[in-house]
C-alpha positions, 0 to 999 in steps of 0.5 A: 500500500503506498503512504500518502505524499506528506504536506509541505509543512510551514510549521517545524513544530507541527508534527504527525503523531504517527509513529510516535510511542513510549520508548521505555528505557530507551537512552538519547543524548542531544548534543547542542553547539554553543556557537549562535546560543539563542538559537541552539539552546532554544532548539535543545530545550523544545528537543528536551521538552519533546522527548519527555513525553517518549522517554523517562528523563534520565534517560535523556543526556544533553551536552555541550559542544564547541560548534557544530563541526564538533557535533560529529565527534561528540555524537560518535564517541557517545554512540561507541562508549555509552550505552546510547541509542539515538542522538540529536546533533543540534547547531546552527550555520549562518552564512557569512562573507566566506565559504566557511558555511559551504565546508563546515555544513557540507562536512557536518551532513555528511559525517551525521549521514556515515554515523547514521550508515556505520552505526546502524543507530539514528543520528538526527541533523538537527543543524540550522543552515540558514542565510540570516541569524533571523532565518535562524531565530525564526526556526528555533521557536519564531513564525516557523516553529521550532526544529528542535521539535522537529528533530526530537520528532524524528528521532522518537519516529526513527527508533520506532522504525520498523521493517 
């Protein structure tokens, strides 16, 4: 049976409810970068404030990095060393006058990709690649919502998946 084409959503916070259930004793981490705050912490905590309908609070790990291009390192390490089953990688990327956006958003995608691949585990990108620190505010809780909520979403729907 085919599924439905999903709606163009204008809403980040706005997400179906299916596929989401109670994971039990389930264990996640949100890795939020410091860089750009007002927008990463705001993401992190409607990611937190998510989960806490899914997953018991303990079992829910948050920790700082540096800036995005360190989100894969953290991500790893805590996906090798603790018993974790999903991460939410949270930053945000604004351009600027130089092609440091293009090499750190490209990197970033594409290592949260290979640890999706290698680990078998869901990594979900929840970095902001946006023109302006307004495109940004506006999706860590402005007009479009928050993609903190997005992301959390995502990754309750992800450890649900079944085949």
């Amino acid at each position: 049976m085919l599924e439905k084409p999903v709606e163009k959503k204008k809403d980040l916070s706005s997400v179906s409810e299916e596929g989401l259930i109670h994971l039990g004793n389930r264990r996640v981490a949100v890795i939020t970068a410091e860089w750009n705050p007002d927008v990463t912490f705001a993401m992190r905590d409607a990611a937190i404030e998510f989960l806490h309908q899914y997953i018991e609070p303990d079992n829910i790990i948050s920790r700082l990095v540096p800036g995005s291009f360190e989100l894969v390192n953290a991500a790893a390490r805590m996906l090798s060393s603790e018993n974790i089953d999903g991460v939410i990688a949270i930053g945000c990327v604004i351009q600027g006058e130089t092609p440091h956006f293009t090499f750190i958003s490209q990197a970033v995608a594409n290592a949260i990709a290979n640890l999706n691949i290698s680990t078998g585990k869901p990594v979900i990108f929840g970095v902001l690649t946006t023109n302006t620190p307004e495109q940004a505010l506006e999706r860590a809780g402005g007009k479009h919502g928050n993609k903190g909520t997005e992301a959390a979403a995502a990754l309750v729907k992800m450890l649900n998946f079944q085949f």
